[in-house]
C-alpha positions in Angstrom: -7.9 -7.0 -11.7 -7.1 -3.8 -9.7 -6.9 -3.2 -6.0 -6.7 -0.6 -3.7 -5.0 -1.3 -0.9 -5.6 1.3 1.9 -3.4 1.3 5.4 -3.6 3.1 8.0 -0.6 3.5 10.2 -0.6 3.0 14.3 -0.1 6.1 16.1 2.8 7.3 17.0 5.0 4.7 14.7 6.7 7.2 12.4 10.1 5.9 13.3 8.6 2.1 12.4 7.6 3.4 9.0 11.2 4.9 8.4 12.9 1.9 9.6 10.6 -0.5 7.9 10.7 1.5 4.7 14.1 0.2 2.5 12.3 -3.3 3.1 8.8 -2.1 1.8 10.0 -0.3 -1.3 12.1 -3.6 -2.1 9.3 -5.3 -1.6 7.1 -3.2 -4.0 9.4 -3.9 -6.8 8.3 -7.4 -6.9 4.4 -7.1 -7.0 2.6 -5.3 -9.9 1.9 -1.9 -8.8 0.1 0.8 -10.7 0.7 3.9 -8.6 1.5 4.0 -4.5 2.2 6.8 -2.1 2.1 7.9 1.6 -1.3 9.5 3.4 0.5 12.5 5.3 -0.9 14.1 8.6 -1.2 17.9 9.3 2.6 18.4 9.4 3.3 16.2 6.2 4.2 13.1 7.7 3.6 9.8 6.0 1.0 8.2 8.6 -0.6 5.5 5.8 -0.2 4.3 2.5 -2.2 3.8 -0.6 -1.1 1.0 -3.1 -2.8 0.2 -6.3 -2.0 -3.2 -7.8 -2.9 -5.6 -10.6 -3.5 -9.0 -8.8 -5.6 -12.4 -9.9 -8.2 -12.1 -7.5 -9.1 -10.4 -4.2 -7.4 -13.7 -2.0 -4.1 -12.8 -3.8 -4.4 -8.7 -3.4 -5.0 -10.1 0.6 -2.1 -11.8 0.6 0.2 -9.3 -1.4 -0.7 -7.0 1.7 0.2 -9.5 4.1 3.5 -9.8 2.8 4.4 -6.1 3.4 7.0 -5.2 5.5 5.1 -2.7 6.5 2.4 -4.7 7.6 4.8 -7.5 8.4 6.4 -5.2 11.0 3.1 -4.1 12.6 2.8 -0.6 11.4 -0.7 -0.7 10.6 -3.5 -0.2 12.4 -6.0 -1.0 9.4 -5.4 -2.2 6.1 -8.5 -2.4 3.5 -8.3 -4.3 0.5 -10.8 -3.3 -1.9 -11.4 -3.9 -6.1 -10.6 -0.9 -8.1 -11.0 0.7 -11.3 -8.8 2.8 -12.7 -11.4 5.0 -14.4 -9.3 8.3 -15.3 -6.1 9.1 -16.8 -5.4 5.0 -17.0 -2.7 4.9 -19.5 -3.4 1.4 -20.5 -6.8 2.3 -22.3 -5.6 5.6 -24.2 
């Protein structure tokens, strides 16, 4: 199953997110992700993330999030788990 997971970063932690980022792209090499990438603010600056990965249920997506460095570190403010499907342009049903 597919989830979205949708973070939004504190304010004012852009140096967090730099520092914290070697860990989190490690980290994302161990969990099954489909496609993930920085929200950027008015001046292009990563200030959130979207991450889009295959997990058993909606308890294990939860805890995949947990386990981010990001998250572990305190950058965000929110994070939102929620079921997705990959609808267009999936290149597993082509």
């Amino acid at each position: 199953m597919l989830f979205a997971l949708i973070c939004t970063d504190k304010p004012d932690s852009l140096d967090l997110r730099m520092a914290t980022r070697p860990a989190h792209l490690t980290y994302l090499e161990t969990v099954d992700v489909k496609g993930a990438g920085p929200f950027l603010d008015a001046s292009g600056n990563p200030n959130g993330s979207l991450v889009i990965i295959e997990a058993a249920d909606q308890a294990e997506a939860q805890a995949i999030a947990g386990r981010d460095p990001y998250a572990m570190a305190g950058l965000f403010a929110s994070v939102e788990v929620r079921p997705w499907k990959w609808l267009i342009k999936n290149p597993e049903t082509k």
